[in-house]
C-alpha positions as protocol buffer text, in pm:
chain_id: "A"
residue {
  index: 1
  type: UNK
  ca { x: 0 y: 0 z: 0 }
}
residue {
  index: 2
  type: UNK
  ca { x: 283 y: 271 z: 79 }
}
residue {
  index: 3
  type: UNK
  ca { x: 456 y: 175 z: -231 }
}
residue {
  index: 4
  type: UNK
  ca { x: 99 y: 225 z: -423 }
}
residue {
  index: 5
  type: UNK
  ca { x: 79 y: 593 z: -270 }
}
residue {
  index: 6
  type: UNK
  ca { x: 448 y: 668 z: -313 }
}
residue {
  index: 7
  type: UNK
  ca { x: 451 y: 559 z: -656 }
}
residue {
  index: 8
  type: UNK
  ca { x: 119 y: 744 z: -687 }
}
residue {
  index: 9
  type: UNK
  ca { x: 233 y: 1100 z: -572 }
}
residue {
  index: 10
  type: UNK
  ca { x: 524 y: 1039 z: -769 }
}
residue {
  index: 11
  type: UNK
  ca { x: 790 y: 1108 z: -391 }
}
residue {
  index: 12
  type: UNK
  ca { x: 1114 y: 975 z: -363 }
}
residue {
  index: 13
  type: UNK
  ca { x: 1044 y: 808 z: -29 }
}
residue {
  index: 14
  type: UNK
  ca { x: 718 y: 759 z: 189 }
}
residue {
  index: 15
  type: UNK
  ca { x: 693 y: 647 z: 546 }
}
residue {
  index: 16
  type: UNK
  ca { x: 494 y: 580 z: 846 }
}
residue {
  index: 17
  type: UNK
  ca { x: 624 y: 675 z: 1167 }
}
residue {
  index: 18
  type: UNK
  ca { x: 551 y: 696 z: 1530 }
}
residue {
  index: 19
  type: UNK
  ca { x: 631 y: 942 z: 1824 }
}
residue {
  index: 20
  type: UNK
  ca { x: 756 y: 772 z: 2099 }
}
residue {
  index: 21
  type: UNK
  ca { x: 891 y: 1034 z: 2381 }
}
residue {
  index: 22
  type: UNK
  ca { x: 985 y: 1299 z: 2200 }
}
residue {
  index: 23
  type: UNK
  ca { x: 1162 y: 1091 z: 1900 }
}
residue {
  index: 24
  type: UNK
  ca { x: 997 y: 963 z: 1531 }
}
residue {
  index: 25
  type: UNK
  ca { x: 1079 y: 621 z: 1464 }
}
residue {
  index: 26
  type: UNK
  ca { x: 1038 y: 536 z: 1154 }
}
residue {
  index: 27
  type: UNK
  ca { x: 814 y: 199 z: 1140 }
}
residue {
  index: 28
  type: UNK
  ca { x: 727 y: 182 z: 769 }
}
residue {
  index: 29
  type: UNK
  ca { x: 950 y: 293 z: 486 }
}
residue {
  index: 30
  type: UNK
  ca { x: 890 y: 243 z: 120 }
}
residue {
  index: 31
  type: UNK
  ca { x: 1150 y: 430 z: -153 }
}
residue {
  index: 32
  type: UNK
  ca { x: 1260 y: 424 z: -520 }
}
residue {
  index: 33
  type: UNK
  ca { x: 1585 y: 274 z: -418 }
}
residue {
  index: 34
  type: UNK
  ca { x: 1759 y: 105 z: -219 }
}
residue {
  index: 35
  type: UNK
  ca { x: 1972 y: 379 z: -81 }
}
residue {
  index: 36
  type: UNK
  ca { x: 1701 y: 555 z: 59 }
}
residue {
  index: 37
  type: UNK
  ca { x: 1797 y: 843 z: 323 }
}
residue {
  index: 38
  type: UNK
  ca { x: 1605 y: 654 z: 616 }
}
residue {
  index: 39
  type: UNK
  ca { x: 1551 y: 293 z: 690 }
}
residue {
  index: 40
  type: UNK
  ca { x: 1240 y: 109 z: 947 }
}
residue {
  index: 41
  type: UNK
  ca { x: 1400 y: 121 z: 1291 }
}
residue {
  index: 42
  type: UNK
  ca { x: 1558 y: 499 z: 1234 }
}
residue {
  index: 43
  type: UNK
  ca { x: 1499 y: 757 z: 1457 }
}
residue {
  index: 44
  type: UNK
  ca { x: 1541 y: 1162 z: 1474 }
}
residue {
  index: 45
  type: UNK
  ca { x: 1418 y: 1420 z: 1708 }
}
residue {
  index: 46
  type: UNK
  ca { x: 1109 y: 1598 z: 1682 }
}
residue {
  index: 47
  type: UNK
  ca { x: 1264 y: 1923 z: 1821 }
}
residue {
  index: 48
  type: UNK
  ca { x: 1631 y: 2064 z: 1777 }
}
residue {
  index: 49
  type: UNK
  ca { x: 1754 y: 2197 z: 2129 }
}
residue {
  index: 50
  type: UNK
  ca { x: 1803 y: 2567 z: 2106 }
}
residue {
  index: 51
  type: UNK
  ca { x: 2151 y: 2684 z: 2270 }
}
């Protein structure tokens, strides 16, 4: 299905992802190769600590 909607709006990558204290994991990934930027599993922050 994600490579249906990817393919669909014509994106590079497409992903479903959950917050889980105060990170996105990354729990679905679909992309139009194999080198995509993120992979299922990945993580980042969902806000950059201002100095």
């Amino acid at each position: 299905m994600l490579q249906a909607v990817r393919a669909h709006l014509g994106m590079d990558v497409a992903f479903v992802s959950e917050f889980i204290e105060g990170e996105r994991v990354f729990r679905h990934v679909d992309a139009a190769t194999e080198t995509a930027p993120i992979k299922v599993g990945d993580s980042s922050p969902l806000a950059i600590a201002k100095e």
